[in-house]
C-alpha positions in Angstrom: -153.5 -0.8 -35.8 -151.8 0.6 -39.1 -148.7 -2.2 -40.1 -145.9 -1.2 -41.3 -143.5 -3.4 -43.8 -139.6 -2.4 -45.7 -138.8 -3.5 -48.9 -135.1 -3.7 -50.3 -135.5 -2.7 -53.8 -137.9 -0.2 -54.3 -136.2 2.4 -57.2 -137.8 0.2 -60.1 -139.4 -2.4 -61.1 -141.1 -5.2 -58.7 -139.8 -3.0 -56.0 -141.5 -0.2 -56.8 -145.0 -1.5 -57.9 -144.8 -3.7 -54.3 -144.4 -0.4 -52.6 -147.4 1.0 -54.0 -149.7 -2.1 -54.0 -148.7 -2.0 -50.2 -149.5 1.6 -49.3 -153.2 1.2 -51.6 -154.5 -1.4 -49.3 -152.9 0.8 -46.7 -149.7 -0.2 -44.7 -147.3 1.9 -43.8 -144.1 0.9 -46.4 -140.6 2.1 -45.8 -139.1 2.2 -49.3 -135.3 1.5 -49.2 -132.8 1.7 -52.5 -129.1 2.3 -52.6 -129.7 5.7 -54.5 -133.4 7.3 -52.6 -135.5 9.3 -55.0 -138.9 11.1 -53.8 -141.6 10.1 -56.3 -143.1 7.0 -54.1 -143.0 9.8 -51.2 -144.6 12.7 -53.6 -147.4 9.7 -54.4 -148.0 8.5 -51.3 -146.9 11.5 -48.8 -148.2 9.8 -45.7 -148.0 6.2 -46.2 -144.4 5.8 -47.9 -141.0 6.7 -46.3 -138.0 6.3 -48.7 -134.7 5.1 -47.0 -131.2 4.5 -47.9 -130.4 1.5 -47.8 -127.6 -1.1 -49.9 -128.1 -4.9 -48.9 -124.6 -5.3 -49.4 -123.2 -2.8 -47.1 -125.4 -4.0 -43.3 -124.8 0.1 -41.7 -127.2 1.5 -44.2 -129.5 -1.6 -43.3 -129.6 -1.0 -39.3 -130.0 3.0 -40.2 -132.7 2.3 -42.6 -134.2 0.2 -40.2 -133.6 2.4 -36.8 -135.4 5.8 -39.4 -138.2 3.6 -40.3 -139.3 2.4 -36.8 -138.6 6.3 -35.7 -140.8 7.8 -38.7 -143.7 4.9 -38.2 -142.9 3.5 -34.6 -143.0 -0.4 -35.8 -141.9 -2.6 -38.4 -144.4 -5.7 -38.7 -143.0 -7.0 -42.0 -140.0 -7.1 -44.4 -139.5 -7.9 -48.1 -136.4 -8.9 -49.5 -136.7 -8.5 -53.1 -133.4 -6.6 -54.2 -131.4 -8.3 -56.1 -130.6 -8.9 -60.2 -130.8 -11.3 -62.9 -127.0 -12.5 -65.1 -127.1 -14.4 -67.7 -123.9 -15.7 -69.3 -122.2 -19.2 -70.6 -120.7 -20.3 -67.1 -117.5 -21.3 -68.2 -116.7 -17.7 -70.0 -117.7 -15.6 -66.7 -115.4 -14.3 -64.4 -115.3 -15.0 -61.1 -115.8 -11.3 -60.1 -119.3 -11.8 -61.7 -120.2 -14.8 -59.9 -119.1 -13.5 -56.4 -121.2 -9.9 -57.1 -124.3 -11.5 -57.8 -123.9 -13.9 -54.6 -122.7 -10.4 -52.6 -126.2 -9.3 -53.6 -128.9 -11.6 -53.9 -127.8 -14.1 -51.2 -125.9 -11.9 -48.5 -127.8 -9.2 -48.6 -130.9 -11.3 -47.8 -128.4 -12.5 -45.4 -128.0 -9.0 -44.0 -131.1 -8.0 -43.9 -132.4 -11.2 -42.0 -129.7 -10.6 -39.3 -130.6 -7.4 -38.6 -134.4 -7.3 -38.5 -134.9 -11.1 -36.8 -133.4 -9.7 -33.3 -135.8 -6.7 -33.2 -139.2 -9.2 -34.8 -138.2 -11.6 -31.6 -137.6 -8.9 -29.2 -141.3 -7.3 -30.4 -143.0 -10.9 -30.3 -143.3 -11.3 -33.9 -142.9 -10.2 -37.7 -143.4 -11.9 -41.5 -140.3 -12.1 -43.7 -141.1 -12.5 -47.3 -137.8 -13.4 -49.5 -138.4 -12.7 -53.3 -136.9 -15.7 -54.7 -137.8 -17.5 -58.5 -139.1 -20.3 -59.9 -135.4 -20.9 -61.2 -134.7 -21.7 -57.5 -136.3 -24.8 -58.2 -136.0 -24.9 -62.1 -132.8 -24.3 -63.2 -131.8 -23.5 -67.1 -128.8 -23.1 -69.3 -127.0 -20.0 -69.3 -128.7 -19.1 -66.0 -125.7 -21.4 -63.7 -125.0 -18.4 -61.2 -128.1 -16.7 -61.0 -130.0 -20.0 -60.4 -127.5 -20.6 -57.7 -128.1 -17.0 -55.5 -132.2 -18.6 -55.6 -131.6 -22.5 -55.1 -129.5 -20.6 -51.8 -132.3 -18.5 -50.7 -134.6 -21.2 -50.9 -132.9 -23.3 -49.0 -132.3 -20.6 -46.4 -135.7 -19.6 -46.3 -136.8 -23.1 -45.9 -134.9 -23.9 -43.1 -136.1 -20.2 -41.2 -139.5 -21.2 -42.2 -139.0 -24.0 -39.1 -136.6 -22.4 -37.4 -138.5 -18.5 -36.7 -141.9 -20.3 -36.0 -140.5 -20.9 -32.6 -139.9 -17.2 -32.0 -143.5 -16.1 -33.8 -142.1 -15.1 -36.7 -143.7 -16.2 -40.3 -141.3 -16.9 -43.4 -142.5 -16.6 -46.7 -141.0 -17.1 -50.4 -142.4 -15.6 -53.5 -141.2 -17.2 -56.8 -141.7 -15.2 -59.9 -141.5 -16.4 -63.6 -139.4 -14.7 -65.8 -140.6 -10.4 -65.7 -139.6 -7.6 -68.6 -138.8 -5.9 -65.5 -136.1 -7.9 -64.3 -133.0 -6.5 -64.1 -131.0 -8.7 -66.2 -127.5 -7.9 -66.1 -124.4 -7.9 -68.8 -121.1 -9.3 -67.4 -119.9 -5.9 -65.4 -116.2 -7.7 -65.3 -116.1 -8.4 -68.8 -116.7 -5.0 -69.9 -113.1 -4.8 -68.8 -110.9 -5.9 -71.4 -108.5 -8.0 -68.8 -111.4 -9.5 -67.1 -113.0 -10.6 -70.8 -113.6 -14.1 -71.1 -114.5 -15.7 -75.0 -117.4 -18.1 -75.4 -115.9 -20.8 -77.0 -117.7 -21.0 -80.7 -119.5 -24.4 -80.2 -121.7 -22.4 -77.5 -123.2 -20.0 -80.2 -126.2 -22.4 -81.4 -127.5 -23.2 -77.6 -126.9 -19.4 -76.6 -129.0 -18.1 -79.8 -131.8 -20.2 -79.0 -132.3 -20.1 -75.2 -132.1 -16.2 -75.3 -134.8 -16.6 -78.0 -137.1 -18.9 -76.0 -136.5 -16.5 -73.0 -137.5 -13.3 -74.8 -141.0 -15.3 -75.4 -141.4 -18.2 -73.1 -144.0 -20.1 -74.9 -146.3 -20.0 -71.2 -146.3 -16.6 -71.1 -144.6 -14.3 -68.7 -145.4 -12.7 -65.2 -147.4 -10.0 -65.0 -145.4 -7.3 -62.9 -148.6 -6.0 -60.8 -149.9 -9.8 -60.0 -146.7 -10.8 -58.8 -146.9 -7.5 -56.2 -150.3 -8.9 -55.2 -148.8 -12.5 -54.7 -145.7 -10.8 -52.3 -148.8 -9.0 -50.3 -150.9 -11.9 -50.2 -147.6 -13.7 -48.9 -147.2 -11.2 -45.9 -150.9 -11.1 -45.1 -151.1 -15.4 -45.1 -151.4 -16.5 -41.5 -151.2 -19.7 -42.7 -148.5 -22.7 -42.9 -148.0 -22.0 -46.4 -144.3 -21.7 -47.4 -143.8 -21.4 -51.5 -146.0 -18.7 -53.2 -145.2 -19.3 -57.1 -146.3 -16.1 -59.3 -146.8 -15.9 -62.6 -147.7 -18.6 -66.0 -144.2 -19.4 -66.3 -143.4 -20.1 -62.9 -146.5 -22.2 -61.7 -146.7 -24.7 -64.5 -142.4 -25.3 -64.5 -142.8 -25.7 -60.7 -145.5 -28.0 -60.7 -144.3 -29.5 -63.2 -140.9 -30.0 -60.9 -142.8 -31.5 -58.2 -145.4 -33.8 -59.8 -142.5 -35.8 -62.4 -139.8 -38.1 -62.5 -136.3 -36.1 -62.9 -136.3 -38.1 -66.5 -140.1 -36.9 -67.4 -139.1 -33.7 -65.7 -136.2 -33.1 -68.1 -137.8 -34.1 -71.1 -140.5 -31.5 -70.2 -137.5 -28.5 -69.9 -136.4 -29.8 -73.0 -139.5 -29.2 -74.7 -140.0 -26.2 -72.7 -136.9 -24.8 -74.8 -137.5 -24.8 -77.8 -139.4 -28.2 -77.9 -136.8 -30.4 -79.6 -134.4 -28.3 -81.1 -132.1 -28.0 -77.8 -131.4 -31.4 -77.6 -131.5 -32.2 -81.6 -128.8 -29.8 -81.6 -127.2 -31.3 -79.4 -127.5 -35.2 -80.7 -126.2 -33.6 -84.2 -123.0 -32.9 -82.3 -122.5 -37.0 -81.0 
């Protein structure tokens, strides 16, 4: 029997390429973004449905969901992988920034998880793979409220992982590395003049050299198109496995995380960015 899977997301980017890797090994995909265009549909005519559908706002979710299961008859898996990256100084963001980016990448999984685990119990089972990051479990400077929506999404995840299996229904986190195709955003609130928070001067140094090392992490970064095959390999596993790291970046700094000391751990970030010139800069400071 032909399975069918949604993914949040799918206008550009991981999304996208997920959508396609999906409907190549032959699953039906409902492809949902806020704003639908046609091209996955011209591509794949039979195989890919586009849907409406804006994590943050849970009607378009149950009507994306109710004109997949119409159009296909089932829905066996979902992906949650909407969602963007913010990078800022977190004591010069605004609030309105902070609470947007939890709006999307931690209650829109949220949304999405209440409205498709009723129907996966009611049908005996389904696989939910969350799109997470390896800074859910590494965190790094400039990165305070984005690594907070993925330490939240692990931790929700983690505790469904347990919680579903008594209902037949498999949880799964992928956790990219840093991707070109991210969708890093600027501050939307401080493009407002009113909302516009400084960064103090004595930030300047740490900020120039972080956004350098993140431009070209010296591991490498994650290949878009292997980090699709990871989120399919994820929703195909009938295994126990939980944590499904993708990408250069991502499994060395998380096995790193796991196999150290918090002190050997954070000697290795600090050489990670930029080997010593993070923390000589800030010594010279003391």
């Amino acid at each position: 029997m032909q399975r069918t899977v949604l993914i949040t997301g799918c206008s550009t980017g991981l999304g996208n390429v997920t959508a396609k890797k999906f409907a190549k090994e032959g699953w039906n995909v409902i492809a949902t973004m806020r704003k639908p265009n046609d091209s996955l549909e011209k591509e794949f005519p039979k195989q890919i449905k586009v849907a409406a559908l804006d994590v943050t706002k849970p009607q378009t979710i149950r009507s994306a969901i109710d004109e997949g299961i119409k159009h296909f008859g089932t829905i066996n898996a979902v992906i949650n992988n909407a969602g963007y990256g913010f990078g800022a100084i977190f004591e010069a963001t605004p609030i309105e920034d902070i609470r947007a980016i939890f709006e999307t990448n931690v209650f829109g999984v949220i949304n999405v998880l209440q409205a498709i685990i009723p129907y996966f119990r009611e049908q005996g089972g389904g696989t939910i793979v969350n799109v997470s990051s390896s800074i859910g479990i590494v965190a790094a400077p400039l990165r305070a409220a984005y690594a907070s929506t993925k330490f939240a999404v692990e931790g929700l995840t983690e505790s469904l992982f347990y919680e579903l299996e008594s209902q037949n229904i498999l949880v799964r986190l992928v956790e990219p590395g840093f991707m070109t195709t991210t969708n890093f955003m600027t501050s939307p609130a401080a493009q407002h003049a009113d909302n516009e928070i400084p960064v103090p001067p004595s930030y300047k140094p740490y900020q120039s050299l972080f956004m350098t090392v993140q431009d070209a992490p010296p591991s490498g970064v994650a290949d878009v198109n292997k980090v699709a095959e990871q989120i399919y390999t994820a929703a195909c596993d009938k295994s126990d496995k939980l944590r499904y790291p993708a990408g250069p970046d991502a499994e060395m700094l998380i096995g790193i995380r796991w196999s150290k000391t918090d002190v050997d751990y954070m000697n290795e970030m600090y050489h990670f960015m930029g080997h010593s010139n993070w923390r000589n800069l800030v010594r010279d400071k003391k």
